[in-house]
C-alpha positions in Angstrom: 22.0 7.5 21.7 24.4 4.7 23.0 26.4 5.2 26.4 24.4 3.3 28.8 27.1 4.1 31.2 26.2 8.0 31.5 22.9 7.0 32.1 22.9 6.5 36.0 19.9 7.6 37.8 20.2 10.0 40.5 16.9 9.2 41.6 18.8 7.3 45.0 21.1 10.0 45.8 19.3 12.6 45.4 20.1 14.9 48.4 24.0 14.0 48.0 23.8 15.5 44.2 22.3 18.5 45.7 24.9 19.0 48.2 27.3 18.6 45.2 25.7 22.0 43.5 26.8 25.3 43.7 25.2 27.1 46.6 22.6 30.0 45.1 22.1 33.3 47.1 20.4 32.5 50.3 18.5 35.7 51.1 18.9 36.9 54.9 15.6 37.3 56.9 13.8 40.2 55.9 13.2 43.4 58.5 10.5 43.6 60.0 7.2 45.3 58.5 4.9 47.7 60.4 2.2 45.0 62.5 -0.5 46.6 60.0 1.2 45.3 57.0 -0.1 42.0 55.3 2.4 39.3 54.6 2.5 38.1 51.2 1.0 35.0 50.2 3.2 31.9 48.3 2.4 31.6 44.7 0.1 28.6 44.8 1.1 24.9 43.2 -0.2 23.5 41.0 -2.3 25.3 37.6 -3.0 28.7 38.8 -0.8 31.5 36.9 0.1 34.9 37.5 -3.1 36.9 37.8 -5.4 34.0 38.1 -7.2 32.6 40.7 -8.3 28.6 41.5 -11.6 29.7 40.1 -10.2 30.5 36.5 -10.9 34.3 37.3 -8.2 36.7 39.3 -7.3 36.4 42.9 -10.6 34.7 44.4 -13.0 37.9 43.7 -16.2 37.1 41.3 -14.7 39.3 38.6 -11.8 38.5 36.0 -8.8 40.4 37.5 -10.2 42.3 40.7 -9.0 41.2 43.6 -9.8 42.6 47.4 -7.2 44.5 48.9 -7.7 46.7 52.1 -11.5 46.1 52.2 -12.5 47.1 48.7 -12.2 45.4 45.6 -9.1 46.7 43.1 -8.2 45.9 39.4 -4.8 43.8 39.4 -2.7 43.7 36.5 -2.6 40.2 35.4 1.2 39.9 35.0 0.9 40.9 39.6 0.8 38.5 41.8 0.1 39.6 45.2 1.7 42.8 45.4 -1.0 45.4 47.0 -2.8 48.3 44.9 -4.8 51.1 46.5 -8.6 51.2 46.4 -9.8 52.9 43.7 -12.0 54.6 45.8 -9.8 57.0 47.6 -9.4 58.1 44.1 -12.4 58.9 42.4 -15.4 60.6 43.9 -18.2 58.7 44.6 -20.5 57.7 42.1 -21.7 55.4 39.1 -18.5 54.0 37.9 -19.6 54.0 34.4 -19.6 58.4 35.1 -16.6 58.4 37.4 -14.3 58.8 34.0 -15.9 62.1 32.9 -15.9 64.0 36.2 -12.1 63.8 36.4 -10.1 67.0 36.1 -7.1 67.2 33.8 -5.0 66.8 37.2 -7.3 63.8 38.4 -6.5 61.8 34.9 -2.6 62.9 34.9 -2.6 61.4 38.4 -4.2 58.2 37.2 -1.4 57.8 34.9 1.0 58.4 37.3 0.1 55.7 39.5 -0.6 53.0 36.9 3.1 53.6 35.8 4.4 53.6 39.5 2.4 50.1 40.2 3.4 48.3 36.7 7.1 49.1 37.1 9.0 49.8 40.0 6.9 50.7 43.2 3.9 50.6 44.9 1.4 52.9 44.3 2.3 55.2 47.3 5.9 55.5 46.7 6.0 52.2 49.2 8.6 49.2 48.6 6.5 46.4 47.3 5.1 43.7 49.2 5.8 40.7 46.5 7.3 40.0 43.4 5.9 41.2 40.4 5.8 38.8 37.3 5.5 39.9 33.7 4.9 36.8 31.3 5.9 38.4 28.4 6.5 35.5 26.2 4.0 32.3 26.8 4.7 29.0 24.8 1.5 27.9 22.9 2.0 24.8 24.3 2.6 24.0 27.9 2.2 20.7 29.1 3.5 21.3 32.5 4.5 23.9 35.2 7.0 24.2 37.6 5.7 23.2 41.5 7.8 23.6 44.7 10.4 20.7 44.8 11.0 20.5 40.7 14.5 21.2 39.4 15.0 23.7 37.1 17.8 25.0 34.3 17.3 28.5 33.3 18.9 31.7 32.0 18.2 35.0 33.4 19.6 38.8 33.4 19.7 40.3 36.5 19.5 44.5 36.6 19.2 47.3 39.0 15.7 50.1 38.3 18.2 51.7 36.5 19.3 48.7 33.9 22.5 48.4 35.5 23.5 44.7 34.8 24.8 42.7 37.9 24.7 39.3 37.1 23.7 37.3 34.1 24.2 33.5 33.3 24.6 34.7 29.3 27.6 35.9 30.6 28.7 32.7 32.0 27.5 30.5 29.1 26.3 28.3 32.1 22.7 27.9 33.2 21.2 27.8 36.4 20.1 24.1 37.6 19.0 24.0 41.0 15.7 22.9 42.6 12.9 25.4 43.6 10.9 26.0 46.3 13.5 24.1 49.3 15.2 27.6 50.0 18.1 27.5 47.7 17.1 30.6 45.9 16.6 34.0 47.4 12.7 33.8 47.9 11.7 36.4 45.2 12.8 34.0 42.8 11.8 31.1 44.2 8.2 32.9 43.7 8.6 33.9 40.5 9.6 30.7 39.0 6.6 29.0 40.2 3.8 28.1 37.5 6.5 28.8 34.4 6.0 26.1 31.5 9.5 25.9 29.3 10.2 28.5 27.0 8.5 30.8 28.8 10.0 34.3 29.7 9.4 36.1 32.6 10.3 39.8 33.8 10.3 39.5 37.8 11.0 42.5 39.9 11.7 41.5 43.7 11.7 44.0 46.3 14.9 44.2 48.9 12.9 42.3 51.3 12.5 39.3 49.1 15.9 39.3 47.9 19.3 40.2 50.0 17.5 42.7 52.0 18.9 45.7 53.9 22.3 43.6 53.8 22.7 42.9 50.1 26.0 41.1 48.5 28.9 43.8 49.3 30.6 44.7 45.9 27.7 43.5 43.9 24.4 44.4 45.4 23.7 47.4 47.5 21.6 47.2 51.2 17.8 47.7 50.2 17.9 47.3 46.5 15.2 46.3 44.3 16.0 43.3 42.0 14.9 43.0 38.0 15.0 39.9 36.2 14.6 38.4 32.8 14.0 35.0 32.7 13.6 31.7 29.9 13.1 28.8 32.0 14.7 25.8 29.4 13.9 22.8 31.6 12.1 21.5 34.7 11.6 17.5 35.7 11.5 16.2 39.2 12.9 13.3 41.2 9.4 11.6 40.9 8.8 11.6 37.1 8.8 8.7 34.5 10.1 8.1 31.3 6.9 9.9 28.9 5.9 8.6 25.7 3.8 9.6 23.0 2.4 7.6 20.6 2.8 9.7 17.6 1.5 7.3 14.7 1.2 3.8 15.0 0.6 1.2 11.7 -2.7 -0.4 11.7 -0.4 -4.3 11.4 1.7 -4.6 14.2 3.4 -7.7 13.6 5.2 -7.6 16.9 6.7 -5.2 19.4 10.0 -4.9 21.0 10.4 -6.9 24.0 13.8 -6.6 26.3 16.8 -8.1 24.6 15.3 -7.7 21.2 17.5 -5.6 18.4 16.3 -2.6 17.0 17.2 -0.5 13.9 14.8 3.3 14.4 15.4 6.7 13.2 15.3 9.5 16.1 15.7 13.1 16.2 16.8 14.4 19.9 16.5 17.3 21.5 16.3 19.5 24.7 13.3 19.8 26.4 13.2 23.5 24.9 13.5 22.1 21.4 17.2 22.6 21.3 18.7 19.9 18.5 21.5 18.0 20.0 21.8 14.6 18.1 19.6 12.9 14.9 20.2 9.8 12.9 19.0 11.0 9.8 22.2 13.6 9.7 24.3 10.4 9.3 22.5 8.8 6.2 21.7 5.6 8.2 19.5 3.9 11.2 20.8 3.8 14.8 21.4 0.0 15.8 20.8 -1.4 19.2 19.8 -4.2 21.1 17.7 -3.0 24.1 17.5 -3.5 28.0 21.1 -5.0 27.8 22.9 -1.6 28.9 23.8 -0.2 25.7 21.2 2.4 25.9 20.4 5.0 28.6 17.7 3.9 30.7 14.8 6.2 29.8 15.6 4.8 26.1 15.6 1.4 26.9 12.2 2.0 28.3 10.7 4.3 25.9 11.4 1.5 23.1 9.1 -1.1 24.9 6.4 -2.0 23.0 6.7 0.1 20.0 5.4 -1.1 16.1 8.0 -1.6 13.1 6.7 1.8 11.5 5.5 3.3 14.8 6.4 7.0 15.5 7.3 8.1 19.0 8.0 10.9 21.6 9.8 9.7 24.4 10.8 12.4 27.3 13.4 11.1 29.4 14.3 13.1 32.8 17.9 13.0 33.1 18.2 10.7 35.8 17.2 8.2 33.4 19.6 10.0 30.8 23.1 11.8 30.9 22.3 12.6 34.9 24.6 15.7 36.4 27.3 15.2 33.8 25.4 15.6 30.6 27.4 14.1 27.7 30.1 16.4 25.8 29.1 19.7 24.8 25.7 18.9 23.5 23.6 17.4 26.3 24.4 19.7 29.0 24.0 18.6 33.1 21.2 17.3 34.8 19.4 18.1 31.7 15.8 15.8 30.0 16.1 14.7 26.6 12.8 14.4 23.7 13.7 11.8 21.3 11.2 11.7 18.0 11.7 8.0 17.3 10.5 5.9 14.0 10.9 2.4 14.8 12.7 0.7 11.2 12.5 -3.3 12.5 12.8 -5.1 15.6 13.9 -8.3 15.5 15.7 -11.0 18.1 18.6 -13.2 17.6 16.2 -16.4 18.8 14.1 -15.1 15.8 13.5 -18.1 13.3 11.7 -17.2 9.8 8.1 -16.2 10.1 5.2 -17.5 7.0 1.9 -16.7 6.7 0.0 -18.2 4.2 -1.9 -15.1 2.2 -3.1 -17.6 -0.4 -3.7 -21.1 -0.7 -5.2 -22.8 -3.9 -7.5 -25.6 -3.8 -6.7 -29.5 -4.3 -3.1 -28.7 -3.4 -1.2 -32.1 -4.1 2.2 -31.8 -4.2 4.3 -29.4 -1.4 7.4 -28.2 -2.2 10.6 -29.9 -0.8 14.7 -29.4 -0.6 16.1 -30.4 -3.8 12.9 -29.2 -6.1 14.0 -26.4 -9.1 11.0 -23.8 -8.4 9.7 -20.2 -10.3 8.7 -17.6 -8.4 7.8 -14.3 -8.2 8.4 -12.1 -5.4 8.7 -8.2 -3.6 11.3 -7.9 -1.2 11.1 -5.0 1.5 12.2 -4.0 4.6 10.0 -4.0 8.2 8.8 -0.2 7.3 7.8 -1.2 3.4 10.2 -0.2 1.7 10.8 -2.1 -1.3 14.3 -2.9 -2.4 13.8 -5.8 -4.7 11.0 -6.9 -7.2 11.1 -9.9 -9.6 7.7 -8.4 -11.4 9.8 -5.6 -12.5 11.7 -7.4 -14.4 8.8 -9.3 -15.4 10.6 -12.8 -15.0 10.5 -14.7 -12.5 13.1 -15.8 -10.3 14.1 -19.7 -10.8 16.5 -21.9 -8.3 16.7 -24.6 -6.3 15.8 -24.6 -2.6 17.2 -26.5 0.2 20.4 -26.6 -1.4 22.3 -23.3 -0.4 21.7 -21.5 -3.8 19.4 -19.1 -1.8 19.5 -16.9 1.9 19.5 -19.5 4.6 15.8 -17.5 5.3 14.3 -18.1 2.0 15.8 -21.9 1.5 13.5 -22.7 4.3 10.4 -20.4 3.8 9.8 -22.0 0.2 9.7 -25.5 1.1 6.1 -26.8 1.5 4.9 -24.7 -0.3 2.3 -25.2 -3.0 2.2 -24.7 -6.7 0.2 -21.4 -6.9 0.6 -20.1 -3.5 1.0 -17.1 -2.2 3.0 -16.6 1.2 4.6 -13.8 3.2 8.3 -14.9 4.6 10.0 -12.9 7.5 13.2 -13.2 7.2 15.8 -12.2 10.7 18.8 -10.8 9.3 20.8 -13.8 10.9 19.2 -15.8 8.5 19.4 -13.5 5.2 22.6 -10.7 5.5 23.7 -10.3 8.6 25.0 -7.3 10.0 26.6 -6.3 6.4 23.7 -5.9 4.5 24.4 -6.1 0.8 24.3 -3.7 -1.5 23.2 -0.1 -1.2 19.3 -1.1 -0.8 19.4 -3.9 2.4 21.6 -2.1 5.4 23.0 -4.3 8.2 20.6 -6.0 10.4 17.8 -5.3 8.2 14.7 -8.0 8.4 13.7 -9.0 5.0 10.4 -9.2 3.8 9.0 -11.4 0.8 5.4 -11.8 -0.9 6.4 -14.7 -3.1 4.2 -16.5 -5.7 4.8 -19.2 -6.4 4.8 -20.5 -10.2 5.3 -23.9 -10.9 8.1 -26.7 -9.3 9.8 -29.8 -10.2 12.3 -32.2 -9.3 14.9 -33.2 -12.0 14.0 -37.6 -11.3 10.1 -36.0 -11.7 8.2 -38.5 -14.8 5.3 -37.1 -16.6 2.1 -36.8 -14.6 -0.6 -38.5 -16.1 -4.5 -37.9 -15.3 -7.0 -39.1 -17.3 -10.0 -36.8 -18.0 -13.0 -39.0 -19.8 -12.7 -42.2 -21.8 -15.2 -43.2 -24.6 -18.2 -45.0 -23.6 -17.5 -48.0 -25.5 -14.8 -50.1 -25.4 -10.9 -49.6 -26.5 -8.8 -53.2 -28.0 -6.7 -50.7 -29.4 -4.6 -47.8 -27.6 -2.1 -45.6 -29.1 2.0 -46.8 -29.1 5.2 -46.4 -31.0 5.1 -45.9 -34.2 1.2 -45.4 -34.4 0.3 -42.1 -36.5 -2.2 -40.2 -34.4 -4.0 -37.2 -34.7 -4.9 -34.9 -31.4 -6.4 -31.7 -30.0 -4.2 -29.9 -27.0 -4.2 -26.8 -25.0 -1.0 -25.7 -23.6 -0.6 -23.6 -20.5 1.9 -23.0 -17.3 1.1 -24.3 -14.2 -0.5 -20.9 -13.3 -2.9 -20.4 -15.6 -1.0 -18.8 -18.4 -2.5 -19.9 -21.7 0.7 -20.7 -24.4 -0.8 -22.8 -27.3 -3.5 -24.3 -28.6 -4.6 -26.6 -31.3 -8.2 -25.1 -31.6 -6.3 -21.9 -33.2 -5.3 -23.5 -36.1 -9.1 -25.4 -36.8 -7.2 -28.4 -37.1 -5.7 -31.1 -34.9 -2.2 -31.8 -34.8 -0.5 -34.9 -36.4 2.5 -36.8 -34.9 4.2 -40.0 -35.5 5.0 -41.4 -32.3 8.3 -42.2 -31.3 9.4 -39.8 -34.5 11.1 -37.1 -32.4 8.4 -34.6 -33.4 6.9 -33.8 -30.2 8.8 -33.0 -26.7 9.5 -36.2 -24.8 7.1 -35.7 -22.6 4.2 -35.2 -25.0 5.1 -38.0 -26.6 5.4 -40.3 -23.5 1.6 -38.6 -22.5 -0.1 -39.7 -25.6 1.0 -43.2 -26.0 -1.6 -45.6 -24.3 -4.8 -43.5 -25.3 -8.0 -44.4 -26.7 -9.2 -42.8 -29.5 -11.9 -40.2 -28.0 -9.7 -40.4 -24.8 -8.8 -36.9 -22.9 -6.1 -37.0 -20.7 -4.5 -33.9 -18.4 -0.3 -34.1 -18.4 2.0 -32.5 -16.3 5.3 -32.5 -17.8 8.2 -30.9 -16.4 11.3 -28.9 -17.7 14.1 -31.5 -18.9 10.7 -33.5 -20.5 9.9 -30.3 -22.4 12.1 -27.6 -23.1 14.1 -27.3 -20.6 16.3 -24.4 -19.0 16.4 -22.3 -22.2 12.5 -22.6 -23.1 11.4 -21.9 -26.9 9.5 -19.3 -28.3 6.3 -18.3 -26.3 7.7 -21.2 -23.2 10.1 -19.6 -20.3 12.9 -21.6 -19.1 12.7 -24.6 -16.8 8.7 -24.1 -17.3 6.4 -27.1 -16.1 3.7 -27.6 -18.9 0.3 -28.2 -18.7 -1.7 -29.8 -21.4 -5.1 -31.3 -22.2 -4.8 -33.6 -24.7 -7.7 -35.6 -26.6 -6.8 -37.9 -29.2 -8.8 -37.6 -32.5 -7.7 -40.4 -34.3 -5.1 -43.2 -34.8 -3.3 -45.2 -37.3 -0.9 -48.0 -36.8 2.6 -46.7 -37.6 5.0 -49.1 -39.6 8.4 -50.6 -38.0 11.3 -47.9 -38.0 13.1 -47.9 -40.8 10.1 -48.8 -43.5 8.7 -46.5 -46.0 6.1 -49.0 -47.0 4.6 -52.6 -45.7 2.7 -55.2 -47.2 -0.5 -56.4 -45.6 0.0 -60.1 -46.6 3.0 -61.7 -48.5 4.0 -59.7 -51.5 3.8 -61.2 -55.3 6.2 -63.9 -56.3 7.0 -62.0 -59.6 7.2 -59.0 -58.1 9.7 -57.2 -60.5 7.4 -58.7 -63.7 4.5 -57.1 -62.2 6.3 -53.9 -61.7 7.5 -53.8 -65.3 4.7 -52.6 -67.0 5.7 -52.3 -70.5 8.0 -54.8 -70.0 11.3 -53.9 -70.9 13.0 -55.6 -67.8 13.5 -51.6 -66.6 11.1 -49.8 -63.9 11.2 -46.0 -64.5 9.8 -43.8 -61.8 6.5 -43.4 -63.4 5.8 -47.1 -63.5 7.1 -47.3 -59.7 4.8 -45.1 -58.4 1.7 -46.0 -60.3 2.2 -49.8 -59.5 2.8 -48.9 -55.4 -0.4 -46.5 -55.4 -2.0 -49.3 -57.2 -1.2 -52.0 -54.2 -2.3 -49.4 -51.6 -5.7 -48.7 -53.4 -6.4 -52.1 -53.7 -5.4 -53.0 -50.0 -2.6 -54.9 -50.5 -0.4 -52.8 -48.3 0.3 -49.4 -46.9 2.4 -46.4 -46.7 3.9 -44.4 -44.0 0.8 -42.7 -42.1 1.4 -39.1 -41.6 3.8 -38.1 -44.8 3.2 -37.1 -48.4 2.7 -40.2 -50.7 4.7 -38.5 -53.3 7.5 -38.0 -51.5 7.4 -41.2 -49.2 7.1 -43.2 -53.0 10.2 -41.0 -54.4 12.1 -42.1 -51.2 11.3 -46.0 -51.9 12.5 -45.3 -55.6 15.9 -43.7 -54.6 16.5 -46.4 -52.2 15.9 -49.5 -55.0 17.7 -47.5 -57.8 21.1 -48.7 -56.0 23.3 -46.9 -59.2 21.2 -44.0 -59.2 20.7 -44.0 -63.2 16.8 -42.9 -62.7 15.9 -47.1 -63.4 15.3 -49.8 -61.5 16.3 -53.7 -62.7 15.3 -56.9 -61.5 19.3 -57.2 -59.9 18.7 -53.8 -58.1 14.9 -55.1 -56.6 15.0 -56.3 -53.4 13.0 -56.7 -50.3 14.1 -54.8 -47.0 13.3 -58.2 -45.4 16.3 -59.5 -47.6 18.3 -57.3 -46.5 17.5 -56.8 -42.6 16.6 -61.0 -42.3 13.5 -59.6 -40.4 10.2 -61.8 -42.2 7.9 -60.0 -39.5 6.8 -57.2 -42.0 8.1 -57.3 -45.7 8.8 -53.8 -47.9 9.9 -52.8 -51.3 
């Protein structure tokens, strides 16, 4: 409920708001009794109820609900006070009281009957006025957790009737209940009595005799001189100038991050309502949470106080006497004068504008190197949800993660700064103040306005775009390496291919073979390549490659997008490659009559079949080499089609000539 400004206490002017009520009937002074009559005693304060005594039994006699009157000990009704019943014993002959029953004439027992009636209705037993008021609780709340005392201010409803039903007065009628204080003389005294020990929602029958209510006197056109007085009461409210703002913890979470302080905002469900249960207001009619900050005035009082201290998820019952409410002008038609408020509160998430974002590590992975900074491209998966759990966003369940930059903008203000230094593997919880993730807007139909925003993030792998390949090497052969992989070189290598958190993509073991790459051939990713130049043979070495190394934004099949890749690498074997651009190299200088030796059946032409049987021949005898890594047949066929310069299937001695001719390069020579 907003409105701090109806929320004045009245505790300070307390006597000047009574002045300012309507007067009630003051009753005139009674007339006075015979000097053998006994005046009545005050209904005690405090626990006591009709019919009950301080000792838990009636009046203060050892028996449950016999009380002395005139010297000899009489049954009371438990809904009479202290109105006076005759002893039994000028009743019943003497005797065993266990035989008095079955030596009463037909006369005796109609009698009986005739008495009981007059005592529980309308007169005493002798055809007397009574001496008190006579209360009948006909209606008891299960639940009472407090009764009214002398000085406690009540609203109530009430019929008033003659002994013959005639209605004289009736609040009903007046749609208006009665708010006064009890016990200071503001009420005829009969009901000041019969007020006394009610809880709320109780309903009473009271029947006051003259003397207790307007007496010989009575109220000219309303009441007559000397008349008995009947009334049906439900007591709706009672609070006093000396309470305090009452809470309940209903439920509280077992994590309590943190708990409202003054000048914090708040966003809680409530239901409120009248201290006899009476709905007048609830949040959850209007689809949404009630928004505050508190102790800055926008609040009543009671409210303000009864947030203090409470959970994100905590349930609460907060009873708020109306001085610390609406006071003695209530607020519209639904919270009526001087009257207490219950508010069922569920607190949503508390949070304060001088909030920055909150981590807490949840898990940290060993031999973390490398913390995450503003301009690194990271993966991560997260669940997003409010203070109370609910969840309103999850990366898992759309089983991909969620990839950006940080510390550039791209992300909440909340979550840009959360995510750095961070490590690779992590796990971490993020708080989030809506002034640093939506605002007061929200977005969406799943984060309202002033929400706090919690993530569980996990983080998967990051890079920087100026990041090289990481290079760790594993074991290196015992003896010694002259010779280490490089351009060019044809190698042959076992891998195993993962993401940075464990995911297992490929492997070279699966295929019972090792893989076979030309290095510097554009058959590996970049960074592969760059990784397995410089290696032993024997050699394993551990490489971290990132994205634009490997496969970049769009991934391949099996690899997600912008995915840093882990291998383990250990090269098998390794061949020197040949220059780019040669099919074929001699190992020393090639013949001098090279077309003559070609020609085998010399008829100055070179088919295909002498080609190839005179090139296999050099390379079996160790006079040079062919491209490592690529079919012979096809690496020979390409030599042919590049010497057979007219392309009619037949090389001459014209058409023959060394690549070192042609290039001027005498480093390496080939046909």
């Amino acid at each position: 409920m907003g409105g701090g400004g109806s929320g004045v206490p009245v505790a300070d002017s307390w006597d000047s708001k009574l002045s300012a009520l309507p007067p009630p009937p003051i009753p005139r002074p009674s007339p006075p009794r015979p000097a053998s009559s006994v005046s009545p005693a005050p209904i005690p304060r405090g626990p006591a109820r009709a019919g009950v005594g301080k000792d838990g039994r009636g009046g203060a006699s050892p028996r449950r609900g016999w009380k002395e009157v005139g010297g000899c000990s009489s049954f009371v009704p438990s809904f009479a006070l202290t109105a006076r019943w005759p002893c039994w014993s000028t009743m019943f002959p003497a005797g065993s009281p266990s035989h008095t029953f079955r030596r009463l004439s037909l006369l005796q027992l109609l009698l009986l009957l005739q008495v009981l009636g007059r005592g529980l209705g309308r007169a005493s037993p002798a055809g007397g006025p009574l001496e008190d008021v006579v209360i009948e609780r006909y209606h008891v709340p299960r639940s009472c957790p407090r009764e009214v005392q002398m000085g406690d201010f009540v609203r109530y409803h009430y019929n008033g009737t003659f002994e013959d039903g005639k209605k004289f007065d009736s609040s009903y009628d007046r749609s208006t209940l009665v708010a006064i204080v009890v016990g200071v003389g503001r009420l005829i005294t009969g009901m000041d009595r019969g007020l006394m020990g009610m809880c709320v929602n109780e309903r009473r029958r009271l029947i006051v005799p003259p003397h207790l209510g307007y007496g010989s006197i009575g109220v000219a056109g309303l009441i007559p001189p000397d008349a008995t007085l009947y009334f049906d009461v439900v007591l709706l409210d009672v609070w006093n100038k000396a309470d305090t703002v009452q809470v309940s913890i209903l439920l509280r979470p077992p994590h309590c991050p943190r708990m409202v302080q003054d000048t914090d905002f708040v966003r809680y469900h409530y239901n409120g309502t009248l201290l006899d249960g009476t709905t007048f207001d609830t949040s959850y009619s209007r689809g949404g949470t009630y928004d505050t900050y508190v102790g800055s005035g926008w609040l009543i009082k009671g409210m303000d106080q009864g947030l203090l201290g409470m959970c994100p998820g905590e349930r609460r019952k907060i009873i708020i006497p109306p001085f610390l409410a609406y006071g003695e002008k209530g607020y519209g038609t639904v919270i009526p004068p001087q009257a207490s408020l219950v508010f069922h509160v569920l607190l949503i998430d508390v949070h304060n504008p001088k909030d920055t974002v909150q981590l807490e590590t949840l898990e940290l992975p060993p031999g973390c190197v490398r913390r995450a900074k503003a301009g690194d491209f990271m993966r991560y998966h997260y669940n997003g949800s409010l203070m109370d759990g609910t969840l309103f966003d999850s990366s898992y369940s759309r089983n991909h993660t969620y990839n950006t930059y940080i510390g550039q903008g791209y992300i909440i203000p909340g979550m840009d700064q959360g995510l750095q230094g961070v490590c690779i593997g992590e796990r971490r919880r993020i708080t989030v103040p809506p002034h640093l993730a939506y605002g007061e807007n929200g977005t969406g139909d799943k984060i309202p306005g002033s929400a706090v925003l919690i993530f569980d993030v996990h983080v998967i792998d990051f890079h920087n775009p100026a990041d090289p390949v990481e290079i760790k090497t594993l074991s290196r052969p015992p003896e010694s390496c002259n010779e280490t992989s490089k351009l060019g070189d044809f190698i042959r290598y076992h891998y195993n291919c993962s993401l940075l958190d464990g995911t297992r993509l490929f492997s070279s073991h699966d295929f019972g073979a090792p893989q076979e790459a030309t290095l510097g051939a554009n058959k590996v990713i970049e960074g592969l390549d760059t990784g397995l130049q410089g290696m032993c043979v024997g050699e394993r070495r551990q490489l971290v490659v990132p994205p634009h190394l490997a496969h970049g934004e769009s991934g391949a099949r099996g690899v997600p997008g912008s995915a840093v890749l882990l291998f383990e690498v250990e090269l098998v074997s390794r061949e020197d490659g040949l220059p780019t651009g040669y099919l074929f190299v001699w190992h020393k200088d090639p013949p001098a009559s090279l077309f003559e030796d070609m020609d085998l059946n010399k008829d100055g032409e070179v088919p295909p079949e002498e080609f190839s049987s005179f090139i296999k021949a050099q390379v079996n005898e160790g006079k040079g080499r062919l491209m490592p890594g690529q079919d012979p047949e096809k690496t020979i066929g390409d030599m042919f089609q590049n010497q057979d310069r007219n392309q009619d299937g037949k090389i001459t001695a014209e058409e023959l000539k060394l690549k070192s001719d042609e290039d001027q390069e005498r480093v390496h020579e080939e046909l």
